[in-house]
C-alpha positions in Angstrom: -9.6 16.8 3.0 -9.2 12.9 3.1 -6.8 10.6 5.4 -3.3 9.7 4.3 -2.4 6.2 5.1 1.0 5.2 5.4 1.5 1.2 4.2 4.3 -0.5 6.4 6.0 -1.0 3.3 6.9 2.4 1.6 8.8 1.0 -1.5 5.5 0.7 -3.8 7.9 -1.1 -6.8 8.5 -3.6 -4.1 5.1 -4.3 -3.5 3.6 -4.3 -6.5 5.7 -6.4 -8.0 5.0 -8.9 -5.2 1.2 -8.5 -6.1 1.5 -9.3 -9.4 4.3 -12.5 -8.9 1.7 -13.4 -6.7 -1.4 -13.3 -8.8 0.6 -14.9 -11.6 1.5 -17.7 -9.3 -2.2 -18.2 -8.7 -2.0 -17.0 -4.9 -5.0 -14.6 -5.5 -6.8 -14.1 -8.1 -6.9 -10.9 -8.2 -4.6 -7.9 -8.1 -7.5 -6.2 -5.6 -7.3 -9.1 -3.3 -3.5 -9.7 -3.4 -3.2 -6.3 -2.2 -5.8 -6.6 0.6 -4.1 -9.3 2.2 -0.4 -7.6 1.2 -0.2 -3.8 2.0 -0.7 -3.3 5.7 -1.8 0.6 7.2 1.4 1.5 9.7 -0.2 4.3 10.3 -3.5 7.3 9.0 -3.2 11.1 9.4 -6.4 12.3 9.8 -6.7 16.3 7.6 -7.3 19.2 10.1 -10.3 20.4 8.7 -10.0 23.6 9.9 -7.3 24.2 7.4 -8.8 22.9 4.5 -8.4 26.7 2.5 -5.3 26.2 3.8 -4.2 23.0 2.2 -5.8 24.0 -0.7 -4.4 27.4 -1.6 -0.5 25.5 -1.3 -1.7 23.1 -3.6 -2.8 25.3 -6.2 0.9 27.0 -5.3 2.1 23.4 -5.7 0.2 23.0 -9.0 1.6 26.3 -10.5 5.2 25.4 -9.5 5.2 22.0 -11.2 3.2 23.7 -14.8 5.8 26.3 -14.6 9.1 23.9 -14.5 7.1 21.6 -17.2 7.3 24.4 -18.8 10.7 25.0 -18.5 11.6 21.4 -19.3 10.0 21.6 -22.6 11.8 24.6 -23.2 15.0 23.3 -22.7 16.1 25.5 -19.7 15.9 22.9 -17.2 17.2 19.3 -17.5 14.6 17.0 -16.3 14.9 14.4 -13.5 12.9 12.1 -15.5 11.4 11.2 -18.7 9.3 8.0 -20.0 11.2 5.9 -23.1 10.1 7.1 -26.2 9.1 11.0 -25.4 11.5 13.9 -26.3 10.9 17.6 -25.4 10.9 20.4 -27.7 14.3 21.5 -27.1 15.2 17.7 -28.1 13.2 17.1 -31.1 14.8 20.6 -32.6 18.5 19.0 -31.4 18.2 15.5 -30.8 22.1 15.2 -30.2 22.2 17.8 -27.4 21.7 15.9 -24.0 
């Protein structure tokens, strides 16, 4: 039920690290302000209200789908696309040389 915005530039890694080079190089002071002079709005999608139960009932779907292959992740039945340094799933910490 809120607007999307779509920034001109879609690589968010990109961007951020350009805010922070350019608060560390004392071009704003602030992260805040770096990216309110930075990120410019391409373009907004506005939500069709009238479809709010709508939107909501997929993401619910959506929700369910992701616990579900968590689930299966942990479980070792599905290899995961990615994983932060220094976590392991249950099916790795009971075979840690298994990849």
């Amino acid at each position: 039920q809120r607007p999307v915005q779509i920034p001109r530039i879609t690589e968010g890694t990109s961007i951020g690290t350009a805010i922070y080079a350019a608060v560390g190089a004392g071009i704003y002071k602030s992260a805040s302000e770096a990216a309110g002079r930075l990120i410019k709005i391409d373009r907004t999608y506005e939500p069709d209200k009238g479809k709010g139960e709508i939107y909501q009932a997929a993401y619910a779907r959506w929700r369910e789908i992701y616990r579900r292959c968590f689930d299966m992740v942990e479980d070792g039945l599905l290899p995961s696309m990615w994983q932060a340094g220094g976590t392991m799933s249950r099916a790795q910490k009971e075979n840690p040389w298994k990849l």
